[in-house]
N, CA and C atoms as an extended XYZ file, in Angstrom:
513
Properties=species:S:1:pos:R:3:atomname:S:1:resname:S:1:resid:I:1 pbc="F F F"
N       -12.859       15.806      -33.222 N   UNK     1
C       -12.229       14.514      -33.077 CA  UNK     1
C       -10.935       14.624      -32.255 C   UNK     1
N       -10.151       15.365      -32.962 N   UNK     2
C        -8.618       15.700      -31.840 CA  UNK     2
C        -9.153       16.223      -30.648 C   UNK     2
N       -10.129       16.712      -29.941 N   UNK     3
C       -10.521       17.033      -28.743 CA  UNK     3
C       -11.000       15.711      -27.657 C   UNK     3
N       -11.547       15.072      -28.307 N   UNK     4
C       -11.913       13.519      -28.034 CA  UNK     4
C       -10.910       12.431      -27.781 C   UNK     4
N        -9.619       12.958      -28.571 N   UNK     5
C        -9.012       11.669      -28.431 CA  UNK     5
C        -7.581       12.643      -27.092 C   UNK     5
N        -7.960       13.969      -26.832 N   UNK     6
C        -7.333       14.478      -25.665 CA  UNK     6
C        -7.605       13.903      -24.976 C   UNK     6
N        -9.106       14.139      -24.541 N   UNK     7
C        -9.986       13.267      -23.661 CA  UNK     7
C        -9.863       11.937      -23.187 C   UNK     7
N        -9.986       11.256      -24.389 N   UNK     8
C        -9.145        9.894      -23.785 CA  UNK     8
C        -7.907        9.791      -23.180 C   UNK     8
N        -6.965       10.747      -24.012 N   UNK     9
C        -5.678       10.144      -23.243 CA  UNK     9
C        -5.289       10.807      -21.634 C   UNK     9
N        -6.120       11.907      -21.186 N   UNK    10
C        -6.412       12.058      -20.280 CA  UNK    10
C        -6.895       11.638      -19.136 C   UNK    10
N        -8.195       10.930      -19.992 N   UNK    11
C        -8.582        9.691      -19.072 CA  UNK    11
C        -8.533        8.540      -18.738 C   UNK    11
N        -7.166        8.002      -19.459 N   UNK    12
C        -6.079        7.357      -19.593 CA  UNK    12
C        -5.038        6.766      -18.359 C   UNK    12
N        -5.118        8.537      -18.559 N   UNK    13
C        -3.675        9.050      -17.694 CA  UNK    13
C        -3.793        9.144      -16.368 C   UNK    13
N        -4.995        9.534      -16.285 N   UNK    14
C        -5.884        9.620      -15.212 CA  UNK    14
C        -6.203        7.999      -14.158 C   UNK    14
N        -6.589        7.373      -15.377 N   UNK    15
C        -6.779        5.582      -14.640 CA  UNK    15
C        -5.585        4.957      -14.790 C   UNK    15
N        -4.163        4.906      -14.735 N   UNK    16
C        -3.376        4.736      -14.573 CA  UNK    16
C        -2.635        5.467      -13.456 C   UNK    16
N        -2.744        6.388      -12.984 N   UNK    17
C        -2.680        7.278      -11.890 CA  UNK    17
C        -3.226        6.788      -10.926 C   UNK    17
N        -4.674        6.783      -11.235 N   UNK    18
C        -5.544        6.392       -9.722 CA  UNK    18
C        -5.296        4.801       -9.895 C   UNK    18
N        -5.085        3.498      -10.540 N   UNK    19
C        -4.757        2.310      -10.051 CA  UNK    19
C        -3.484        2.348       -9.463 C   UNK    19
N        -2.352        2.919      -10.114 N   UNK    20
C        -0.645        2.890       -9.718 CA  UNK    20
C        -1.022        3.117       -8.094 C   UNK    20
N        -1.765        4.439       -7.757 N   UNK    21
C        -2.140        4.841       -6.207 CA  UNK    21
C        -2.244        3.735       -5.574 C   UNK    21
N        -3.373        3.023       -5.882 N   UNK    22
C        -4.213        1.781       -4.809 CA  UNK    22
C        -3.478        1.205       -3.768 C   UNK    22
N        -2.337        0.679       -4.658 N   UNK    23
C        -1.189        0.326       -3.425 CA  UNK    23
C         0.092        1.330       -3.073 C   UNK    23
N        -0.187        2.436       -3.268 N   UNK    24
C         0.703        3.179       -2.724 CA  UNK    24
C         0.987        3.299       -1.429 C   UNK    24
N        -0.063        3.068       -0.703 N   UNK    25
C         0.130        2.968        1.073 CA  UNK    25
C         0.836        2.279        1.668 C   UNK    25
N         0.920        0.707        0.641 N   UNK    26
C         1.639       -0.348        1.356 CA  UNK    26
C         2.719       -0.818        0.412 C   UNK    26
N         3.193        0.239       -0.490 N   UNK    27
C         4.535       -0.133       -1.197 CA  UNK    27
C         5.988        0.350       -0.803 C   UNK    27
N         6.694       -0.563       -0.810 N   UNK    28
C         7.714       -0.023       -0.011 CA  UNK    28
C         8.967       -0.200       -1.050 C   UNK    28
N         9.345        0.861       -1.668 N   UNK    29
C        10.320        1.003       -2.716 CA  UNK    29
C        11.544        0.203       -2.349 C   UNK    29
N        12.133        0.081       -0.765 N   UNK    30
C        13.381       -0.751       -0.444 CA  UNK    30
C        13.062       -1.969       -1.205 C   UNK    30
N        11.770       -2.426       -0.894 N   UNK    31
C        11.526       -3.746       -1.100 CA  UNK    31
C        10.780       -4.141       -2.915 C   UNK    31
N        11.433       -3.185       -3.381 N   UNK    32
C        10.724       -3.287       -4.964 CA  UNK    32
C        11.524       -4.122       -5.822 C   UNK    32
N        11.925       -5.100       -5.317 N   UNK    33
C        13.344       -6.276       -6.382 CA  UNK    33
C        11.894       -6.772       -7.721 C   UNK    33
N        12.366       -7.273       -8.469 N   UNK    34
C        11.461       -8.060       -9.483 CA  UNK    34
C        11.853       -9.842       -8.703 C   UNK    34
N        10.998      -10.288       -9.176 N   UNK    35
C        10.563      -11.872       -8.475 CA  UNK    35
C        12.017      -12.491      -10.195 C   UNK    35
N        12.753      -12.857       -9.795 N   UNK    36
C        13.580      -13.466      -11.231 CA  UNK    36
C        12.151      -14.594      -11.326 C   UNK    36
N        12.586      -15.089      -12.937 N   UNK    37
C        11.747      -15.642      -14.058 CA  UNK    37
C        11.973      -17.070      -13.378 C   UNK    37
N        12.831      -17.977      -12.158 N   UNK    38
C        12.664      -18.897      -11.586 CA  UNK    38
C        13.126      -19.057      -10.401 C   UNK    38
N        12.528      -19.574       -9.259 N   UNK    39
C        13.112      -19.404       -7.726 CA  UNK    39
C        12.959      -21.142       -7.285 C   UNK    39
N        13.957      -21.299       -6.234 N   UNK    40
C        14.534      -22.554       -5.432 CA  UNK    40
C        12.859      -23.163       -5.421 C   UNK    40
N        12.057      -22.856       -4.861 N   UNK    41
C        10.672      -24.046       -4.743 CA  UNK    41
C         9.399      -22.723       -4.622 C   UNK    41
N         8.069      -23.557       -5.198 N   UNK    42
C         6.878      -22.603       -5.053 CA  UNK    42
C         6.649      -21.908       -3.420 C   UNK    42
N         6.191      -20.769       -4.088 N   UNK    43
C         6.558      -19.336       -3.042 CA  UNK    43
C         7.684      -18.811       -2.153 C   UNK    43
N         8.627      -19.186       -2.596 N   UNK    44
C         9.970      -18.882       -2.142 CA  UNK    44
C         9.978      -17.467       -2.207 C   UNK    44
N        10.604      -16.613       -1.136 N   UNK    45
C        10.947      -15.714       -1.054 CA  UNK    45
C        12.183      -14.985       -0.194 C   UNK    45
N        12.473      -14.017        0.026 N   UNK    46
C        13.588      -13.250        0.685 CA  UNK    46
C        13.726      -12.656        1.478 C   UNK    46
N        14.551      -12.282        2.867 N   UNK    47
C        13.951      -11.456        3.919 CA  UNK    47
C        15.544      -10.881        4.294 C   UNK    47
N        15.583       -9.736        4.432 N   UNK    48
C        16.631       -8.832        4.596 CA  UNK    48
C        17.398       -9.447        5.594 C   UNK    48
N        18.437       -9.543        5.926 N   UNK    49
C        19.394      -10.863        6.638 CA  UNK    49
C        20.561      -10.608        7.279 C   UNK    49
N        20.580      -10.625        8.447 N   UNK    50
C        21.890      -10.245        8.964 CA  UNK    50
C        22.007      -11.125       10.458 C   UNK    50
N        22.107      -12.167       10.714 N   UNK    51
C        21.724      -13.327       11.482 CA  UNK    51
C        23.361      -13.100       12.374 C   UNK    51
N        24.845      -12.535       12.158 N   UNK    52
C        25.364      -12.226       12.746 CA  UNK    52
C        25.335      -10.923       13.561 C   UNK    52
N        24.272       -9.741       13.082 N   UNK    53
C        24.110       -8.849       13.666 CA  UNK    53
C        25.141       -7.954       13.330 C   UNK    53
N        23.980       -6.653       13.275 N   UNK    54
C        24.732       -5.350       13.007 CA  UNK    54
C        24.704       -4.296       13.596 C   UNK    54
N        25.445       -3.402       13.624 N   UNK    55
C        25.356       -1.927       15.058 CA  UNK    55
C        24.012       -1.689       14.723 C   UNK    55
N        23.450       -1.056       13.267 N   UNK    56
C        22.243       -0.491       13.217 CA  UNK    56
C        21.276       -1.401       12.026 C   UNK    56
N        20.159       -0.879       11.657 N   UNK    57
C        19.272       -0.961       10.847 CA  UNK    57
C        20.087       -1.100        9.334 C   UNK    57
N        20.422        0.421        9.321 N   UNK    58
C        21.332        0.618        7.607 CA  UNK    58
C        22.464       -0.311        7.351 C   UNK    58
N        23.101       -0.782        8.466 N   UNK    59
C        24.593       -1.263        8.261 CA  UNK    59
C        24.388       -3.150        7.896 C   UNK    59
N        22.676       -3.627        8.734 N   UNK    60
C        21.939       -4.806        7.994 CA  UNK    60
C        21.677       -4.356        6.980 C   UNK    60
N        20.664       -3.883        6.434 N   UNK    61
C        20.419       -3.881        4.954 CA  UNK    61
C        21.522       -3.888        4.019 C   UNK    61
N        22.201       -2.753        4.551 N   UNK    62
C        23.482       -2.565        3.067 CA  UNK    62
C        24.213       -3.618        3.045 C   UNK    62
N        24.909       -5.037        3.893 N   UNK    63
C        25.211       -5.685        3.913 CA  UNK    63
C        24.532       -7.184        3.810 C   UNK    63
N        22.934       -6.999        3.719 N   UNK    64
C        22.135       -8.362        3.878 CA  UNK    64
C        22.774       -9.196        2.235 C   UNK    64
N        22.593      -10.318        2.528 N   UNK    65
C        23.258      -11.057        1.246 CA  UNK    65
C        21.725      -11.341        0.292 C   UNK    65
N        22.102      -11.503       -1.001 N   UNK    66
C        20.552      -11.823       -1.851 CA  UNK    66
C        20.353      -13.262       -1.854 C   UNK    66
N        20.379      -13.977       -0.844 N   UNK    67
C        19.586      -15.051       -0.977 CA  UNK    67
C        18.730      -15.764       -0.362 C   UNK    67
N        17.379      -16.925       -1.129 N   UNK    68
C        16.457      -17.235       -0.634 CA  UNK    68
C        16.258      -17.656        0.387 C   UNK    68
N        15.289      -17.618        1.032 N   UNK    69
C        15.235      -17.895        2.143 CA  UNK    69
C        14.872      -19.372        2.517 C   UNK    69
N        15.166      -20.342        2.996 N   UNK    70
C        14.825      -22.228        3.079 CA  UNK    70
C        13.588      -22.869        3.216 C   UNK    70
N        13.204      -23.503        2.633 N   UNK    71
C        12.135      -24.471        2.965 CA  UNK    71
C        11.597      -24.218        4.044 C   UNK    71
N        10.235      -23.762        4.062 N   UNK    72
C         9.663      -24.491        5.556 CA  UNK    72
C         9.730      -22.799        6.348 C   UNK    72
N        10.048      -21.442        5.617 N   UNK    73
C        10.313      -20.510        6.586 CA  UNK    73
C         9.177      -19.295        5.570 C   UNK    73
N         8.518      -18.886        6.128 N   UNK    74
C         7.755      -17.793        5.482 CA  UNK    74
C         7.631      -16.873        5.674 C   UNK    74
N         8.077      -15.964        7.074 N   UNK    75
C         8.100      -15.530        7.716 CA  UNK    75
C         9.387      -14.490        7.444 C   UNK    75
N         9.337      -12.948        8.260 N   UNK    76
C        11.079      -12.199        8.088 CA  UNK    76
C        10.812      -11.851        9.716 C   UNK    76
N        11.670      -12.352       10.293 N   UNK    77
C        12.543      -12.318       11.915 CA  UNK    77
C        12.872      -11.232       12.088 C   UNK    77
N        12.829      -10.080       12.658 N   UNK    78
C        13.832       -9.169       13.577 CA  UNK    78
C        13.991       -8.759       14.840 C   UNK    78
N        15.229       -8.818       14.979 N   UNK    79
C        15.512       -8.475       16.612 CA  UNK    79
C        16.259       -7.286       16.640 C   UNK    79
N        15.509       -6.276       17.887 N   UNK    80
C        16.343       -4.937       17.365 CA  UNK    80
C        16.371       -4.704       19.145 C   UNK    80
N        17.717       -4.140       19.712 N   UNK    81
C        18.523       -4.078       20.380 CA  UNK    81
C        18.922       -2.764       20.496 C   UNK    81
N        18.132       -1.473       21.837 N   UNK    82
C        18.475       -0.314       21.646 CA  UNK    82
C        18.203        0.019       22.654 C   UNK    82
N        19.361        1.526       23.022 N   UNK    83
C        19.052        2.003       24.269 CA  UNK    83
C        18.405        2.739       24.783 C   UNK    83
N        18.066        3.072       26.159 N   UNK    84
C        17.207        4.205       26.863 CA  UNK    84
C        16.239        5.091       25.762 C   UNK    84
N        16.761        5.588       25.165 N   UNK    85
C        17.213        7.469       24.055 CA  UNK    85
C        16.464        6.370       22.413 C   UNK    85
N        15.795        5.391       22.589 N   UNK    86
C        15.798        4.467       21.361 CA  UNK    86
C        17.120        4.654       20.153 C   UNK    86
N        18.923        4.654       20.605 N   UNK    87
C        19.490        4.522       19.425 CA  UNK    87
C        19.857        2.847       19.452 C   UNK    87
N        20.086        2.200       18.246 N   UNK    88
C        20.511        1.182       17.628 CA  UNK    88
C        21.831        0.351       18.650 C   UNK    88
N        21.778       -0.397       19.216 N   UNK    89
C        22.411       -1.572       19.743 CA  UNK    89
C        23.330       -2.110       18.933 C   UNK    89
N        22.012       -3.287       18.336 N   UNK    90
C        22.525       -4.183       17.508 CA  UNK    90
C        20.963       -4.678       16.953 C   UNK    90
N        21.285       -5.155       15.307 N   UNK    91
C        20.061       -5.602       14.936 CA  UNK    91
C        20.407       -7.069       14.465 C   UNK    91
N        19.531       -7.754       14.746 N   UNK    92
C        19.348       -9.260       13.762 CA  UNK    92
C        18.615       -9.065       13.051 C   UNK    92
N        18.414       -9.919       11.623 N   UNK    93
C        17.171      -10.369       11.004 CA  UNK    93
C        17.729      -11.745       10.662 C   UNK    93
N        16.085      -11.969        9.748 N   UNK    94
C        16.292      -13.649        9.088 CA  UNK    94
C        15.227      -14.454        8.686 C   UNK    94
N        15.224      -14.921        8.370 N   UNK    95
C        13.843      -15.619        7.951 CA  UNK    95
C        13.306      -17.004        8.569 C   UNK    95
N        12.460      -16.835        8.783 N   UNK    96
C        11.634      -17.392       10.164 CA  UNK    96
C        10.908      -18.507       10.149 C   UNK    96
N        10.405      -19.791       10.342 N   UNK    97
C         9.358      -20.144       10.863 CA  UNK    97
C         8.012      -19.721       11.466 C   UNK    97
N         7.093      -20.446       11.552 N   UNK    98
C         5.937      -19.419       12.515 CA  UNK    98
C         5.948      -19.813       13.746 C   UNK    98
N         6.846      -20.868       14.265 N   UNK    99
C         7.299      -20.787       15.448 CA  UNK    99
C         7.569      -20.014       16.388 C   UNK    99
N         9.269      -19.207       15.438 N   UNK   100
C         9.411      -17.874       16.198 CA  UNK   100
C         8.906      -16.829       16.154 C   UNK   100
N         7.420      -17.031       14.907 N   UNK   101
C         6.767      -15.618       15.076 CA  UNK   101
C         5.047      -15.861       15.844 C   UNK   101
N         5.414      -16.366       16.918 N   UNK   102
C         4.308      -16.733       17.595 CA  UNK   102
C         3.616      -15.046       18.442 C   UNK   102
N         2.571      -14.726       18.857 N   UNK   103
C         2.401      -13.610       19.554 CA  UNK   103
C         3.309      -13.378       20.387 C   UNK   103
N         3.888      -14.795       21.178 N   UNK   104
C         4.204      -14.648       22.241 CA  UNK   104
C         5.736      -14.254       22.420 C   UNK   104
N         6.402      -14.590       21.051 N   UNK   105
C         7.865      -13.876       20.856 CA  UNK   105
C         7.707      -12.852       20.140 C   UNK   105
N         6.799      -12.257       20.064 N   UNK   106
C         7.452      -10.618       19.365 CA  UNK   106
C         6.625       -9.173       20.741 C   UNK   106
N         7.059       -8.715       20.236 N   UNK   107
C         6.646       -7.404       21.261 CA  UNK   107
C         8.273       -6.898       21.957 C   UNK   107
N         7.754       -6.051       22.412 N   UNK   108
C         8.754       -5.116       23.416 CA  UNK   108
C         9.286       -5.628       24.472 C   UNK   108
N        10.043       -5.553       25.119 N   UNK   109
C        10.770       -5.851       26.694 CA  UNK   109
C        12.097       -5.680       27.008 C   UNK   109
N        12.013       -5.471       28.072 N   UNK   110
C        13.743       -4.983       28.629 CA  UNK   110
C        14.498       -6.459       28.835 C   UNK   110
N        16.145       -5.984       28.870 N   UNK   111
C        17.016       -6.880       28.443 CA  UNK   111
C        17.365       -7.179       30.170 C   UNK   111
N        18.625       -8.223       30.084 N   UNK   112
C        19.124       -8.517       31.428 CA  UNK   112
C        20.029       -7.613       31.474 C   UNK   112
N        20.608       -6.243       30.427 N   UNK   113
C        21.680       -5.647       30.359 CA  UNK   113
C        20.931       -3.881       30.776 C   UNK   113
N        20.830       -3.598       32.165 N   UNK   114
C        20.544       -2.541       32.234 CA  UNK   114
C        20.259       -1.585       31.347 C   UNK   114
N        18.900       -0.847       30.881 N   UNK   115
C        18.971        0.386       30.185 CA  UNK   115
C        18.582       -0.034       28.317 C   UNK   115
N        18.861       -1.621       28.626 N   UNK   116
C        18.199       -1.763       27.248 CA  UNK   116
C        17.240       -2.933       26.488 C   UNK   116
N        16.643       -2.003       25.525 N   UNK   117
C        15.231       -2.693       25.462 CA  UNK   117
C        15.431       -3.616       24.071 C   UNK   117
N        14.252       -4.907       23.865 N   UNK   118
C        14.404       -5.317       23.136 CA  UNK   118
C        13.194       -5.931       22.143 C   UNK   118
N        13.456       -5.503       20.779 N   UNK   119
C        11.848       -5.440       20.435 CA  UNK   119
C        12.071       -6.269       19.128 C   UNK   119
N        11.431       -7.149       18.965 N   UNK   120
C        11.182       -8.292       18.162 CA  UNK   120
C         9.416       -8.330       17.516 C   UNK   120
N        10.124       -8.453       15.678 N   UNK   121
C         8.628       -8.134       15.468 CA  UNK   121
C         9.057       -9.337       13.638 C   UNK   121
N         7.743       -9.856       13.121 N   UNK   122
C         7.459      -10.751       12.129 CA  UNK   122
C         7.339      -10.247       11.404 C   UNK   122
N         7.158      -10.659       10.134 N   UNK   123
C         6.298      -10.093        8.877 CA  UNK   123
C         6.085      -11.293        8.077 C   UNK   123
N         4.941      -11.153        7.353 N   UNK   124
C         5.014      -12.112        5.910 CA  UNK   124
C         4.858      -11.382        4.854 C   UNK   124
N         5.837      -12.082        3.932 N   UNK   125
C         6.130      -11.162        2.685 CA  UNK   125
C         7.509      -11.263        1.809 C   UNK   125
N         7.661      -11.037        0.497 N   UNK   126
C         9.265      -10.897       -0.079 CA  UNK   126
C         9.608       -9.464        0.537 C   UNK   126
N        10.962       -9.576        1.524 N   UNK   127
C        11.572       -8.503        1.793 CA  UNK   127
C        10.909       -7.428        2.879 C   UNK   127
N         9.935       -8.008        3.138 N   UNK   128
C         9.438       -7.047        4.169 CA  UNK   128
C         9.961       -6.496        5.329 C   UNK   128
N        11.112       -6.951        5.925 N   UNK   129
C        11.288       -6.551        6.805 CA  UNK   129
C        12.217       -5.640        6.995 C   UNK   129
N        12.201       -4.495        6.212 N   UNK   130
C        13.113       -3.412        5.619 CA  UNK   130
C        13.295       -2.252        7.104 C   UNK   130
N        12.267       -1.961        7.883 N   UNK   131
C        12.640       -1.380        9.431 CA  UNK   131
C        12.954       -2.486       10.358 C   UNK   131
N        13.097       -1.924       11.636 N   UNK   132
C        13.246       -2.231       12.875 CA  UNK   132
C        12.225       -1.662       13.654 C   UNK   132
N        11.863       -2.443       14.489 N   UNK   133
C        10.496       -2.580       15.153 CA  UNK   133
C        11.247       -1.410       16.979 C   UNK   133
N        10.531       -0.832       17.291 N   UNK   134
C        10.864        0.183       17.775 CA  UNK   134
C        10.504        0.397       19.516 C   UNK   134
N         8.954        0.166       19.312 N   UNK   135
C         7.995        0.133       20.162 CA  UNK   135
C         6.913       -0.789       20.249 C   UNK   135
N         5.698       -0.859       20.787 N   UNK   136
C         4.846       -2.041       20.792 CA  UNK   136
C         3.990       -1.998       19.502 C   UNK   136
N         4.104       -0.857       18.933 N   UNK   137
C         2.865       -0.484       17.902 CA  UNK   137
C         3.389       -1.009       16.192 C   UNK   137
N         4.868       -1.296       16.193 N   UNK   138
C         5.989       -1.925       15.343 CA  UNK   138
C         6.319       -3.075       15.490 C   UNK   138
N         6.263       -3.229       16.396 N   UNK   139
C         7.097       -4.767       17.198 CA  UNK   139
C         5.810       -5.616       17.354 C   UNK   139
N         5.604       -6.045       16.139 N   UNK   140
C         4.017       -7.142       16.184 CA  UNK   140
C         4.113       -8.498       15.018 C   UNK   140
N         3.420       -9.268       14.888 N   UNK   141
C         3.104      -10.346       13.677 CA  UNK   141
C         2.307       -9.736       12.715 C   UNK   141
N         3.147       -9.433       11.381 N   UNK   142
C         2.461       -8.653       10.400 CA  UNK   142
C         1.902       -9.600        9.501 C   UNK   142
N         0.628      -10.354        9.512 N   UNK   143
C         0.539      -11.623        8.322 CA  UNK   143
C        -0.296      -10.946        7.145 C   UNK   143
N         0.397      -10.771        5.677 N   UNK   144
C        -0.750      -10.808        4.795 CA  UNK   144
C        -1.825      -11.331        5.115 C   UNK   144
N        -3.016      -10.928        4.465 N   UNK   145
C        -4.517      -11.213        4.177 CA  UNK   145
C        -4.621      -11.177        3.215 C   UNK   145
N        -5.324      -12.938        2.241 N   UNK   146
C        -5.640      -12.943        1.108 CA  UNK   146
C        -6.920      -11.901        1.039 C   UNK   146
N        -7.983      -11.805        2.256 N   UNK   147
C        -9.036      -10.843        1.391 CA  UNK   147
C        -8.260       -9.334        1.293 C   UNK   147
N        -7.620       -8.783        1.835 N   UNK   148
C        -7.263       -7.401        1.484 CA  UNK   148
C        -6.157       -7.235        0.074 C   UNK   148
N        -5.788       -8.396       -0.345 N   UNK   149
C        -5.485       -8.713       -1.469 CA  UNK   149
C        -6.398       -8.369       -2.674 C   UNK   149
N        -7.320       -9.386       -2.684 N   UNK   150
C        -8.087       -9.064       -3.360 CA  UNK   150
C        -9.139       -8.170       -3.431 C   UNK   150
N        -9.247       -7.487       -2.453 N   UNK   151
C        -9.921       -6.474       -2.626 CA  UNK   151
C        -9.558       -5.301       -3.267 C   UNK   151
N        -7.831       -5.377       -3.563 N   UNK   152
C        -7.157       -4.648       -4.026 CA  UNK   152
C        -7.476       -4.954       -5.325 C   UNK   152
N        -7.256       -6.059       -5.712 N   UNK   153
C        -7.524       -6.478       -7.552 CA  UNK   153
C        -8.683       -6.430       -7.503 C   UNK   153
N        -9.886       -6.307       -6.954 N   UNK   154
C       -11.396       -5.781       -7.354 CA  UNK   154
C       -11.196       -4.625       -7.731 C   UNK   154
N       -10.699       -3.644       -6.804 N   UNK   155
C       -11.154       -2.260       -6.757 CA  UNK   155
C       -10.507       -2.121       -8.387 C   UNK   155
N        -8.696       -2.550       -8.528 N   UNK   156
C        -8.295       -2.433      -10.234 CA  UNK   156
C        -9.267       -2.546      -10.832 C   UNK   156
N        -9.589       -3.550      -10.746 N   UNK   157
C       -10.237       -4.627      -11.730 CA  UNK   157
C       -11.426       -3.438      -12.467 C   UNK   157
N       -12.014       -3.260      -11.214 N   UNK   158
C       -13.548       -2.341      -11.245 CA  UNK   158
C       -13.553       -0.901      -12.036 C   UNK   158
N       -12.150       -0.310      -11.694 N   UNK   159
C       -11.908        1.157      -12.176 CA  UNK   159
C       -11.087        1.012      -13.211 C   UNK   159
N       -10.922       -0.050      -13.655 N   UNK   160
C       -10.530       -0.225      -15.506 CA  UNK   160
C       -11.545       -0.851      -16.494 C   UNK   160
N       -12.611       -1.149      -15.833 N   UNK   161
C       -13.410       -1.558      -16.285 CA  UNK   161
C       -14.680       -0.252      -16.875 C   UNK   161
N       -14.701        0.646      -15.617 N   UNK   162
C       -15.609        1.840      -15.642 CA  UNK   162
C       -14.517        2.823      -16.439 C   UNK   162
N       -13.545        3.100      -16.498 N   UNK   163
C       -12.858        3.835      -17.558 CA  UNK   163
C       -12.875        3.218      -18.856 C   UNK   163
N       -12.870        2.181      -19.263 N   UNK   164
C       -12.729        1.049      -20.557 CA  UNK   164
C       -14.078        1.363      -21.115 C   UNK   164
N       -15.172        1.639      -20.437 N   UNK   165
C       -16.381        1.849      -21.163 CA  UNK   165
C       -17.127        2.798      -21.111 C   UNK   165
N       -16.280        4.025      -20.495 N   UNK   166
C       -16.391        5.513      -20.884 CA  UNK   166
C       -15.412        6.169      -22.222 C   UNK   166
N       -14.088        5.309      -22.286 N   UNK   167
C       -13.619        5.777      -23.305 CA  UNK   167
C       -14.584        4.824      -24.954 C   UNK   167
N       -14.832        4.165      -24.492 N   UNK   168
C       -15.851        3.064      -25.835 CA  UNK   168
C       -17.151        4.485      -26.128 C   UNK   168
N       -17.698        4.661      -25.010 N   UNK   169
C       -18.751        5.695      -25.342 CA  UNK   169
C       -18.261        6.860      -25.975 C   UNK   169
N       -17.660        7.308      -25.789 N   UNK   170
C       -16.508        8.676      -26.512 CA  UNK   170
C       -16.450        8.540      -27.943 C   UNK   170
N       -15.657        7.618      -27.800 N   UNK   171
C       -15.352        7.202      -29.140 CA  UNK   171
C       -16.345        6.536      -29.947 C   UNK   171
């Protein structure tokens, strides 16, 4: 019996391991705030913020202020401003419309200021926009997908389900 109930908690430990994983690829610890228990209007969210601009990447974040982002914007804005050698300019962020995150404003391109480039890239999401977009392969419209969503809560769904009724057989 005490060998059995190792077993379980092993295999436990085990399906808590492999679900925590699932989204490990696309979790981004900067961006791990808890959602507070009430926000300004349904799906409100937050996007790292520095709309006066900062020398670098770190010097936005550590200074972005915590608040929501307005009606009508779903989107996280950045404009990143760097030279030849790719170091840090100046960065904007902010939270966006899908206006300004059309294909046609984000991507790469050189400035009117000799020697420097300028790369503007979207996201949708709370807080997503924790880098600076670099090159063309960064500097894009990142939109969630409800199906890769849920394909994520299947796969949970599925491998707590097939552990839930291997530990029933055990026992």
């Amino acid at each position: 019996m005490e060998s059995q109930l190792e077993m379980v908690s092993l295999l436990l430990l085990w399906l808590v391991s492999l679900v925590s994983c699932q989204g490990a690829k696309n979790f981004d610890w900067h961006a791990a705030y808890d959602f507070p228990s009430s926000t300004p209007f349904p799906d409100s969210m937050k996007c790292w913020t520095c709309v006066d601009g900062a020398d670098d990447n770190y010097n936005c974040n550590r200074w972005a202020p915590d608040v929501w982002c307005p009606e009508g914007t779903r989107y996280c804005h950045t404009v990143h401003h760097m030279n030849e050698v790719g170091q840090s300019i100046k960065v904007w962020k902010k939270c966006a419309a899908l206006d300004e995150c059309s294909r046609e404003n984000v991507g790469c391109s050189n400035t009117d200021i000799p020697g420097v480039k300028k790369c503007v890239s979207c996201c949708e999401g709370h807080i997503c926009n924790y880098d600076v977009p670099t090159n063309e392969t960064n500097a894009v419209f990142d939109r969630q997908t409800a199906s890769s969503a849920s394909y994520l809560r299947s796969t949970e769904l599925l491998l707590v389900t097939v552990a839930l009724s291997i530990v029933l057989r055990i026992l």
